[in-house]
ROVO-105828 format. One record per residue (C-alpha): x, y, z. Coordinates in pm, 1 decimal. Layout:
! residues N
ATOM          X          Y          Z
ATOM          X          Y          Z
...
END
This chain:
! residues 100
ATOM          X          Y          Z
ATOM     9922.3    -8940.7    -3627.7
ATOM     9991.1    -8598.1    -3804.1
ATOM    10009.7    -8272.7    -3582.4
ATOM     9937.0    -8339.1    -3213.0
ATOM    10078.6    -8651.7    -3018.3
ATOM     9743.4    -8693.6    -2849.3
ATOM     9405.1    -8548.4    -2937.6
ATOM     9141.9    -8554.9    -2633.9
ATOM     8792.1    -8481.8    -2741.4
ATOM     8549.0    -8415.0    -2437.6
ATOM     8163.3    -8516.1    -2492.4
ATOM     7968.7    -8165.7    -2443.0
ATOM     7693.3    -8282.8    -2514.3
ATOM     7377.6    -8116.6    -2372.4
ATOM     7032.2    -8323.9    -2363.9
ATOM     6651.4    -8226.7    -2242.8
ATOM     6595.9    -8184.1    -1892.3
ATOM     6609.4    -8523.6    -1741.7
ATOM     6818.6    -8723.9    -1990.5
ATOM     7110.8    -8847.4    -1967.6
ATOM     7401.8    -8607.1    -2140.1
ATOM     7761.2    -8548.2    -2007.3
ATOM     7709.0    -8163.9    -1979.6
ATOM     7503.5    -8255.9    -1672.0
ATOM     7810.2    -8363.4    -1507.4
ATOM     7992.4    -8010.0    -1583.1
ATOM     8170.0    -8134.6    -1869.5
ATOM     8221.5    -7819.4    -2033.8
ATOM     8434.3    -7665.9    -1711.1
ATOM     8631.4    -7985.2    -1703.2
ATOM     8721.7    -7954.0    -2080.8
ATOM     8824.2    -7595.9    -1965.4
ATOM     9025.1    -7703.3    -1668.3
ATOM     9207.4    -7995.2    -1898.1
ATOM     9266.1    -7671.0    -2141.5
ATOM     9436.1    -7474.2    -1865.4
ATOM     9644.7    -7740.4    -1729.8
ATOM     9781.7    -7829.0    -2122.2
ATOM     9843.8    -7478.2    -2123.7
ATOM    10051.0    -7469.8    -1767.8
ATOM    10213.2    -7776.0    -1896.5
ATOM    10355.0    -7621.8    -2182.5
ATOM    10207.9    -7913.0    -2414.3
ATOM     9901.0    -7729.3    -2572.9
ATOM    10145.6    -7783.8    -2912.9
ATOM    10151.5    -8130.0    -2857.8
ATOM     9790.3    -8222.8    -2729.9
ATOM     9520.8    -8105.0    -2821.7
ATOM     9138.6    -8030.4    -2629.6
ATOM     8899.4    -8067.2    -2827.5
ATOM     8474.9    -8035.6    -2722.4
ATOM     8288.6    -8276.9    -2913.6
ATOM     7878.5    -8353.1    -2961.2
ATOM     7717.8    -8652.6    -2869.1
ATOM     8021.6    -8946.3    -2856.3
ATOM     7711.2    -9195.9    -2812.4
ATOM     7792.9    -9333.6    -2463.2
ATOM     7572.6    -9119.6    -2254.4
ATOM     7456.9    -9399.2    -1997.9
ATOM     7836.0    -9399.6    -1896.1
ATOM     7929.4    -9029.2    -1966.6
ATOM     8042.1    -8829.1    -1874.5
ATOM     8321.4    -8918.8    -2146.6
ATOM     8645.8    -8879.4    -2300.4
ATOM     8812.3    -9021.7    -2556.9
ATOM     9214.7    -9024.4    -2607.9
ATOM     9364.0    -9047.9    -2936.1
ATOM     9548.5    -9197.7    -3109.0
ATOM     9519.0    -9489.1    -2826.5
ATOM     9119.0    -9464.2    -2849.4
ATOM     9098.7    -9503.6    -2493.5
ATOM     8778.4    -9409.9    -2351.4
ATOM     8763.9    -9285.2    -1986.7
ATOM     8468.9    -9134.0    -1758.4
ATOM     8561.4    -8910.1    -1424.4
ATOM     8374.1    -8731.9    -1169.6
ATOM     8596.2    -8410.2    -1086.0
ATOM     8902.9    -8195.0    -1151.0
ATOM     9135.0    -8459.7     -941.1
ATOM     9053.5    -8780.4    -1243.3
ATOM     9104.3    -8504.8    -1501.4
ATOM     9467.8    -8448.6    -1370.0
ATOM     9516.5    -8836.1    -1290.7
ATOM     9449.8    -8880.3    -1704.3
ATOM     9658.3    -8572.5    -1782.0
ATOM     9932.2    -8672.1    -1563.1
ATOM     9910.7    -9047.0    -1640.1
ATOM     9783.2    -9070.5    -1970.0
ATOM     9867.3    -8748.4    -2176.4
ATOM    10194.5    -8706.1    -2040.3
ATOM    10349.5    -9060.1    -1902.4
ATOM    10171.1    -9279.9    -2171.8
ATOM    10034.4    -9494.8    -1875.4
ATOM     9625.6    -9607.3    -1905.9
ATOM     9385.9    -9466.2    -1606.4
ATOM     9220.3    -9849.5    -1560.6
ATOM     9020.0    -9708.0    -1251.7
ATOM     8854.3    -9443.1    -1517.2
ATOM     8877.3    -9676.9    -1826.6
ATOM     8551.4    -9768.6    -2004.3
END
């Protein structure tokens, strides 16, 4: 895949008032939390964080999408972030419960 062994883009996306976006859902401070806890990990050289625009899947959002797998996942809080750091990013294992 070239540099990183996974690359995690987070949708950041931020709509008008009343739409559907995934920045409604505090996606930017989850991005930031999934940062940090790379970084604690000692893996930021090995995955990567990215924030994205619009990934197109708003009515599910919010979104992120793992690569090179191209697994796409939704979450509500902190606790699913760590569940697809822990289980994805660093045991290879798919989140089903959070899988779209």
């Amino acid at each position: 895949m070239g540099h990183y062994d996974k690359h995690v883009f987070f949708c950041l996306n931020q709509r008008e008032a009343g739409e559907d976006c995934c920045n409604n859902f505090d996606a930017t401070a989850m991005r930031l939390h999934a940062k940090e806890r790379i970084k604690s990990l000692n893996l930021d050289g090995k995955i990567r964080i990215n924030a994205a625009g619009c990934l197109g899947r708003c009515g599910e959002g919010p979104v992120i999408v793992v690569y090179p797998e191209e697994t796409w996942y939704t979450y509500v809080d902190r606790e699913d972030i760590d569940e697809i750091i822990d289980s994805h990013l660093v045991g290879n294992r798919i989140v089903s419960r959070l899988k779209i």
